[in-house]
Wavefront OBJ file of the C-alpha trace (Angstrom):
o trace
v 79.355 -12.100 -33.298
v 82.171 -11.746 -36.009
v 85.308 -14.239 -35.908
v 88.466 -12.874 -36.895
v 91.257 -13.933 -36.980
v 95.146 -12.838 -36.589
v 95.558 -11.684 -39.749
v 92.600 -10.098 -39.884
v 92.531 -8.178 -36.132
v 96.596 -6.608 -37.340
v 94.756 -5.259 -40.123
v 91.969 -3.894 -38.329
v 94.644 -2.569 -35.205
v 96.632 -0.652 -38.252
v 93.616 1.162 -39.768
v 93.080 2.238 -35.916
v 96.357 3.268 -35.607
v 97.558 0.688 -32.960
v 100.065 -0.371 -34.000
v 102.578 1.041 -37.098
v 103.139 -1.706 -39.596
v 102.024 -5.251 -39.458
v 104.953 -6.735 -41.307
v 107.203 -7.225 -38.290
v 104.116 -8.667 -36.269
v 103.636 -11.522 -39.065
v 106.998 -11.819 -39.708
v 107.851 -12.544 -35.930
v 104.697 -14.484 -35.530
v 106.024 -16.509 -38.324
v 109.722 -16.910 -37.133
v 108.839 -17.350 -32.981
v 105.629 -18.131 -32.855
v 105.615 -20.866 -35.839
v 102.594 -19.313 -37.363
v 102.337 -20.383 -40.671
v 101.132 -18.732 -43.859
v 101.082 -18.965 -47.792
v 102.958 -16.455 -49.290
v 100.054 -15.525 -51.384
v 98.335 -14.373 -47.784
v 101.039 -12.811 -47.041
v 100.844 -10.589 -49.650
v 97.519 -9.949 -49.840
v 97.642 -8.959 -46.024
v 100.757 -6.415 -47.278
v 99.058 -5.021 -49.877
v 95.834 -4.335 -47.434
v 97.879 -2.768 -44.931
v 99.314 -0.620 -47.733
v 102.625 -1.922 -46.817
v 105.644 -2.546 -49.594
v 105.419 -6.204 -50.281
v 108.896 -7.324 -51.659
v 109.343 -10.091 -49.595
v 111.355 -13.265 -48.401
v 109.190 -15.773 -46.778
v 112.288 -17.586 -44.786
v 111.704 -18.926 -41.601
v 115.065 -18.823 -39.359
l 1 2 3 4 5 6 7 8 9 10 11 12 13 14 15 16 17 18 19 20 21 22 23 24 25 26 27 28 29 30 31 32 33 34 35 36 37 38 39 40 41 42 43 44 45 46 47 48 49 50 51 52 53 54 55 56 57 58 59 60
């Protein structure tokens, strides 16, 4: 058995076609949910969901 995690499973739901973009999922996991990432990661998950990356990591 594979682990995977968050990150990881929005990228796999968006090559599926699952869900649209996985920016708004990190970014609310981020601001609600506390979730907490490098920006680097962030990034990185961006660019592999072929997703613009200009970016504000900010939490509110």
């Amino acid at each position: 058995m594979k682990v995977a995690g968050a990150l990881e499973i929005l990228l796999l739901a968006k090559r599926q076609k699952l869900v649209i973009d996985v920016r708004p999922i990190m970014d609310n996991l981020i601001n609600q949910a506390s979730f907490r990432i490098s920006q680097q990661l962030y990034v990185g998950v961006l660019d592999a969901a072929n997703e613009e990356r200009n970016i504000e990591l900010t939490k509110n």
